[in-house]
C-alpha positions as CSV (number, residue, x, y, z in Angstrom):
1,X,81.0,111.8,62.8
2,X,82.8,111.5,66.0
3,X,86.2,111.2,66.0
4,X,86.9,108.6,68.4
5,X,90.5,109.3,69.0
6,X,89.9,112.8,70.5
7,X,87.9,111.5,73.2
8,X,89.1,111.6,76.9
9,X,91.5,114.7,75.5
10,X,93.0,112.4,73.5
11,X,94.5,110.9,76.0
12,X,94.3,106.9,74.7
13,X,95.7,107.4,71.0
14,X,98.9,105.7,70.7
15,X,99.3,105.4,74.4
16,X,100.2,101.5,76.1
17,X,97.4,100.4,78.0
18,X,97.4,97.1,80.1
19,X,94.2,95.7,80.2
20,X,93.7,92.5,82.5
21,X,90.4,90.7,82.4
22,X,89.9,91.7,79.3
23,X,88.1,88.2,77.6
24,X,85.4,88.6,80.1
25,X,82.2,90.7,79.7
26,X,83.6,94.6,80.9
27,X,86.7,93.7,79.7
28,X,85.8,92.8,75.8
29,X,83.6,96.0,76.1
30,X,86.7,98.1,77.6
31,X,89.6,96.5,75.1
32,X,87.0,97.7,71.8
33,X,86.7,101.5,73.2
34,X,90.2,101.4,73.8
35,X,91.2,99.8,69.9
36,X,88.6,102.1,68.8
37,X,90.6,105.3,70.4
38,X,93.7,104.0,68.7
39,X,95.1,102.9,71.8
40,X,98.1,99.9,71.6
41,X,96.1,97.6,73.9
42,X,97.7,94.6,75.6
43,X,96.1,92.1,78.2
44,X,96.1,89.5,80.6
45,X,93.3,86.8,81.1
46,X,92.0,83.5,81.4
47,X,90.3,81.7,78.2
48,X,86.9,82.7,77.7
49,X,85.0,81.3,80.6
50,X,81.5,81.0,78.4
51,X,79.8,80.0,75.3
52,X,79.1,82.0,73.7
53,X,81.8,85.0,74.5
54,X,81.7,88.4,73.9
55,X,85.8,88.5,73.2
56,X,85.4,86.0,70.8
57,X,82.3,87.6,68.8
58,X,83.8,91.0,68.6
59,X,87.4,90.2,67.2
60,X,89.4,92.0,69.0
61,X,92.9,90.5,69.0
62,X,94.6,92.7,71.4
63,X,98.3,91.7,72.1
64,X,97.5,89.4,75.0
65,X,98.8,86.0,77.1
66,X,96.4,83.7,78.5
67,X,97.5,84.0,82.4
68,X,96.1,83.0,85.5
69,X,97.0,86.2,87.9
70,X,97.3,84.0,91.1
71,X,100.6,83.0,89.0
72,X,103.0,86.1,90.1
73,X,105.9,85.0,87.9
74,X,103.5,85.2,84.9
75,X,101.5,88.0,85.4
76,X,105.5,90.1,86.3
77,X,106.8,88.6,82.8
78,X,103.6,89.6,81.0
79,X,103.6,93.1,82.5
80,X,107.0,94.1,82.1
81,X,106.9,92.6,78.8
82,X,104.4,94.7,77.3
83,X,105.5,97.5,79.1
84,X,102.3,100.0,79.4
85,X,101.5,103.6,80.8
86,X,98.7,102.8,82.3
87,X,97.0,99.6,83.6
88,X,93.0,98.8,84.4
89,X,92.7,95.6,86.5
90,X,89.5,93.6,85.7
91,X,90.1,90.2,86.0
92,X,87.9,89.3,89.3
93,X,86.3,86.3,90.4
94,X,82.9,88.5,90.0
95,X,79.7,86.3,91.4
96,X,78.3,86.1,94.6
97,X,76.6,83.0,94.7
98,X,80.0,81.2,93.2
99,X,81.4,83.2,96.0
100,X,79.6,81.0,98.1
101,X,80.7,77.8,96.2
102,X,84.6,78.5,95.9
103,X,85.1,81.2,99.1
104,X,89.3,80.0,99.0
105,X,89.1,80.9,95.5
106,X,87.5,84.0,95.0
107,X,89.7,85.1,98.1
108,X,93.0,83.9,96.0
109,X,92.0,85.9,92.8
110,X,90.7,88.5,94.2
111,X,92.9,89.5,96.8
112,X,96.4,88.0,96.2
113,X,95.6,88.4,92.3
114,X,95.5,92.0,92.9
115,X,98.9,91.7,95.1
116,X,100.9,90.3,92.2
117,X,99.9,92.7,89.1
118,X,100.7,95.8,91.9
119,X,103.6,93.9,92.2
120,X,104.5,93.1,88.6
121,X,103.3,97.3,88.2
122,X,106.1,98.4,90.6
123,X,108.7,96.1,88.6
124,X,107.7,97.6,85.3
125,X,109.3,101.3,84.6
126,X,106.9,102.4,82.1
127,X,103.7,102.3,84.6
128,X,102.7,106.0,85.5
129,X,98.9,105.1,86.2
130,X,96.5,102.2,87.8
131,X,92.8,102.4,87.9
132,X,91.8,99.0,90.0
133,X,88.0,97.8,89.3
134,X,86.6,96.6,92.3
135,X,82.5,97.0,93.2
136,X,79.6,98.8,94.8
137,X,79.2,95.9,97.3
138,X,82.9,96.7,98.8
139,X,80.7,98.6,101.7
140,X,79.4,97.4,105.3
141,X,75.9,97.2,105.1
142,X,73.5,99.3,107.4
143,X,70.1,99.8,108.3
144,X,69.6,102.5,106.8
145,X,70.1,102.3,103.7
146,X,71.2,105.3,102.7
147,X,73.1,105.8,99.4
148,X,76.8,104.8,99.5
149,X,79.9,107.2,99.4
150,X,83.5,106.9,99.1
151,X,84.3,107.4,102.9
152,X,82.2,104.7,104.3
153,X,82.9,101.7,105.8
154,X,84.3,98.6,103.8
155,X,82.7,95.3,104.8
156,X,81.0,92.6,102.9
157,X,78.6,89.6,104.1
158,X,79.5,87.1,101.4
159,X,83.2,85.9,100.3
160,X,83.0,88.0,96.9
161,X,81.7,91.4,98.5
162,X,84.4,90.7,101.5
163,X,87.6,89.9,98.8
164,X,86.8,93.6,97.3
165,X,86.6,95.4,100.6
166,X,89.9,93.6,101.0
167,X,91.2,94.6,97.9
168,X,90.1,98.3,98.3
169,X,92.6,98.1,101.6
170,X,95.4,96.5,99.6
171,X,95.1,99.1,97.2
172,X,94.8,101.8,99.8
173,X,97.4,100.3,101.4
174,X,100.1,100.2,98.2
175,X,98.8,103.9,97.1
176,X,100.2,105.0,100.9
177,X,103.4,103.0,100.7
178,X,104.4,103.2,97.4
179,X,103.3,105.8,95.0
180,X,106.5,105.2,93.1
181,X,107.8,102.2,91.7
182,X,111.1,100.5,92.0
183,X,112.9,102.6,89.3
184,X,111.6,105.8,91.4
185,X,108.8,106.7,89.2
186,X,105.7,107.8,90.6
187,X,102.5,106.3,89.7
188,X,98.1,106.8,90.4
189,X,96.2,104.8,92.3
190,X,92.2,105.0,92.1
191,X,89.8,102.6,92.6
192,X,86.9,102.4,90.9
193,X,83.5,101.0,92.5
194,X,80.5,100.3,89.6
195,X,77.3,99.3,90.2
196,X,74.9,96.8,89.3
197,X,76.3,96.6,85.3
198,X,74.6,95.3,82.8
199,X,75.1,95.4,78.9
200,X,75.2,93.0,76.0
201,X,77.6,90.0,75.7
202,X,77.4,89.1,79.2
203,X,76.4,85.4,79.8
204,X,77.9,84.9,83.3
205,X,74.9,82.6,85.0
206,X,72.9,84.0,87.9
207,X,73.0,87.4,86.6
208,X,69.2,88.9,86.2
209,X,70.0,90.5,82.4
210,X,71.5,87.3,80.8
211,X,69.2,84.3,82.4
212,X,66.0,87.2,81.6
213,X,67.4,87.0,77.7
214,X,68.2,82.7,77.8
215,X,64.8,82.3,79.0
216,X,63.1,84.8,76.3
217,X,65.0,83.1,73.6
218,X,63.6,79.6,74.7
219,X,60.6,80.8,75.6
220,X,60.7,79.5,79.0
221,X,60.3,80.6,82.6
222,X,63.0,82.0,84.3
223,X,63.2,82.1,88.1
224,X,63.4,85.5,89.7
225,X,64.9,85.8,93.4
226,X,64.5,89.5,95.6
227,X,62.1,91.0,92.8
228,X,62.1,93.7,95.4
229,X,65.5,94.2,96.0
230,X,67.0,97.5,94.9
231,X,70.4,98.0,93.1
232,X,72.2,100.9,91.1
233,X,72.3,99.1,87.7
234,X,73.8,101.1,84.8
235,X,74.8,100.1,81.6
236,X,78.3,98.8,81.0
237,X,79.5,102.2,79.2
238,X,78.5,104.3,82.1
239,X,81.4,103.7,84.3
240,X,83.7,102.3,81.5
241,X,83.3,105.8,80.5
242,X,84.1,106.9,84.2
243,X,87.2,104.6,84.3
244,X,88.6,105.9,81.1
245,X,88.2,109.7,82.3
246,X,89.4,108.5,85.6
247,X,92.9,107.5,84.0
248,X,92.9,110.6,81.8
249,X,93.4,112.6,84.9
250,X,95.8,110.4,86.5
251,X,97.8,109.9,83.8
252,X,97.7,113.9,83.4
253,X,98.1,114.8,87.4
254,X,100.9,111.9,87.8
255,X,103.9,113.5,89.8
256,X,101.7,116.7,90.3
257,X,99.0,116.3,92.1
258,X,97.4,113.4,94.0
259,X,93.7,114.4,94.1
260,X,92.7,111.8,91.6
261,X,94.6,108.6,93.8
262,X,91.8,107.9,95.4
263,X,88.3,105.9,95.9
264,X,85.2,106.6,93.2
265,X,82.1,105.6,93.0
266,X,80.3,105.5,89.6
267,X,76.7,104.3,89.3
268,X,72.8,105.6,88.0
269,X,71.0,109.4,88.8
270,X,68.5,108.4,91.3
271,X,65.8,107.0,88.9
272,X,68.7,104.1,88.1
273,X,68.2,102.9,91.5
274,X,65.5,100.5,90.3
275,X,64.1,97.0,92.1
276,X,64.7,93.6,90.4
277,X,61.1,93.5,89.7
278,X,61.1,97.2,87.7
279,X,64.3,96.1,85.4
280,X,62.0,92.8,84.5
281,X,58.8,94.4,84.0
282,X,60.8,97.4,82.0
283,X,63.2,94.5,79.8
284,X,59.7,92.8,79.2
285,X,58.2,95.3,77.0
286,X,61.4,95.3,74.5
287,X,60.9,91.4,74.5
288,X,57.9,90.2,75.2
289,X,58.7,86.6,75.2
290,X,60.2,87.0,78.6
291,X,58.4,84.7,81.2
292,X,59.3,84.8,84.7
293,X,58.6,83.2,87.9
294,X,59.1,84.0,91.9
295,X,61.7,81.8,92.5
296,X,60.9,80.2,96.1
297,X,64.1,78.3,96.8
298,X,66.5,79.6,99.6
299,X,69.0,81.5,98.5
300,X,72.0,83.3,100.4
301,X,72.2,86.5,102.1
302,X,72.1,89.5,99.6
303,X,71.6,93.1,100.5
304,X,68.3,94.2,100.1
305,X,69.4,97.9,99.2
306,X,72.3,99.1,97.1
307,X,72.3,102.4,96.2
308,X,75.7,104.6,95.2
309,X,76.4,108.4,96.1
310,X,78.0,109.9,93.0
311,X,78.4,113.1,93.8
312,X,82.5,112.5,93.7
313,X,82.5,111.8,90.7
314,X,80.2,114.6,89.3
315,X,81.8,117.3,91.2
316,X,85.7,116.5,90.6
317,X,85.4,114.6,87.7
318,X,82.9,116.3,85.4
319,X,81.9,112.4,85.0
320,X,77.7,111.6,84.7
321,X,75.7,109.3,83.4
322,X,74.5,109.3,79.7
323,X,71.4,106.6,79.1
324,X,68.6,107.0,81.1
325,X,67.3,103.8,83.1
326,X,64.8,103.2,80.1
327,X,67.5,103.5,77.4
328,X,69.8,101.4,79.0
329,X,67.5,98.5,79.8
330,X,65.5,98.8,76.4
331,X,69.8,98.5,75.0
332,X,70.4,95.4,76.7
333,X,67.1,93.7,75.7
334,X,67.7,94.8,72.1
335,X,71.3,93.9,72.3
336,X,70.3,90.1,73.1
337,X,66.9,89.6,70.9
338,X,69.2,90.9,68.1
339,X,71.6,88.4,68.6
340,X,69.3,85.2,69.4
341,X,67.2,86.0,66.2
342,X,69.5,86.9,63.9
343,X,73.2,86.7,65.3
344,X,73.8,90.4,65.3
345,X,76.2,91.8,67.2
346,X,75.4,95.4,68.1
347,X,78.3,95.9,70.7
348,X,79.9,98.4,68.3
349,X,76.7,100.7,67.2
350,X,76.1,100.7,71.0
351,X,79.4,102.8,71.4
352,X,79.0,104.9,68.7
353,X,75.7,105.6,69.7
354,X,76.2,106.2,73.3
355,X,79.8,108.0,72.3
356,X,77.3,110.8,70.6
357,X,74.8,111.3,72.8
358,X,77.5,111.9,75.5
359,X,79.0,115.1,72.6
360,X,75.4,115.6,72.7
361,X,74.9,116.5,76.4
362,X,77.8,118.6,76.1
363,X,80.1,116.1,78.7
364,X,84.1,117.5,78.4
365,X,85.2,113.7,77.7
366,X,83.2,113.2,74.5
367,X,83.6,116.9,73.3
């Protein structure tokens, strides 16, 4: 057996980690790896947003406060309070479409919610290191739809895709002007840009995985929009895993080196790059109750390739995928038919599981 507080060089085990976001669907999955490394986990959220919720199912109970991080006051009380090393920033208003519907909004979270936990980070003495999760769809769209890397433009068509471009400046922008914090400290800066995730536990509407599982546990037709859309999807432990390694090396270069403050991408090998229509077809045959539909209705604009250059991460990191593009879809439709048929939650034997085939591929983090 594993044991799980030697991964990541031990890095986690006993050390303060400030997670925000953390009752949503990356962050319930981040906040278990981290308990489960012995970490002392603390957090800042907003009440579960749906019903059911991953947070809730799984137990965890980190030391948290239920804050809004548009309220700076809060969020500098709450940081300085718990007093962590390091500090990975989740909480995101996260969907395009309600992008669409609430464009001041996602703006106000996304943007100005980032300004005040960088500002309650530079208040806080303890901070050494801040991994900020933004997303793949931070980039300006081109025509030529080439793979995505760290150097290319930021842009964004709708208001979510825009507020992360934004937030990859802000960050840029604080990593340039203040890589030490008001007690003279110095802290890392990365930003970390994920792919299409998917995983168990997530029930966020108009995302393909969850409204695919809702429909196969009815038995009713689900609606699908751009089957042939393409989009680097990757199971939710691919880049937590990448994050966590990510902060092992900051927290280890801090006040040496600054190659690790920086911009990372972390999605699929090249066969994860798959079209809406080849993550149905390949969910499908886990659960065959799924029942789908072209859904004819306009939608808004939405990219009709998305593909992520990883060689960054490979290279410098030593990071790299683990599950396949099979295993990781036939994992999420197991996840969910487990749970609608007999309320299992397999969240747990999901890390263990994907914990030991990384020490089986030999990767450094999981050796």
């Amino acid at each position: 057996m594993i044991d799980m507080s030697a991964l990541f060089g031990g890095t986690y085990a006993n050390r303060r980690v400030l997670v925000t976001g953390h009752t949503g669907f990356k962050g319930s999955w981040l906040v278990l790896w981290l308990q489960s490394m012995g970490a002392r986990v603390s957090a800042i959220g907003l009440p579960t947003a749906t019903t059911p919720s991953h947070h809730a199912l799984l137990k965890l109970a980190p030391d948290d406060v239920l804050v809004d991080i548009r309220d700076a006051a809060a969020v500098r009380d709450a940081v300085t309070t718990f007093a962590p090393d390091i500090v990975f920033h989740l909480a995101a208003q996260a969907l395009v479409r309600e992008s669409y519907a609430s464009p001041s909004e996602t703006f106000d979270v996304n943007v100005m919610g980032l300004v005040n936990v960088l500002e309650a980070v530079r208040a806080t003495a303890s901070v050494r290191a801040i991994v900020n999760v933004t997303t793949d769809k931070c980039y300006r769209q081109t025509a030529n739809h080439q793979p995505f890397t760290e150097s290319d433009a930021l842009g964004g068509h709708d208001p979510y895709s825009a507020s992360k471009a934004c937030a990859e400046i802000v960050s840029a922008s604080y990593r340039e002007s203040f890589l030490a914090n008001r007690h003279g400290h110095p802290i890392a800066f990365a930003t970390a840009r994920a792919g299409n995730v998917i995983g168990g536990g997530d029930w966020a509407t108009d995302r393909l995985i969850p409204d695919l599982a809702r429909a196969a546990a009815a038995r009713c037709t689900v609606g699908i929009r751009s089957p042939h859309a393409i989009r680097p999807w990757q199971h939710v432990l691919e880049p937590l895993a990448g994050y966590l390694l990510l902060g092992q090396q900051l927290l280890e270069q801090v006040g040496h080196s600054t190659q690790f403050s920086d911009a990372w991408n972390f999605g699929p090998q090249a066969a994860g790059h798959l079209t809406v229509g080849e993550v149905v077809t390949e969910f499908s045959r886990h659960w065959c109750d799924v029942q789908t539909e072209i859904d004819q209705n306009t939608h808004r604009h939405e990219a009709a390739v998305l593909q992520l250059d990883c060689t960054k991460a490979h290279e410098q990191l030593g990071w790299h995928p683990v599950w396949n593009a099979a295993t990781m879809i036939e994992r999420c439709a197991l996840w969910y038919r487990n749970w609608y048929t007999s309320g299992t939650v397999s969240t747990r034997q999901d890390l263990a599981d994907y914990v030991h085939d990384a020490a089986a591929q030999y990767l450094p983090w999981a050796a």
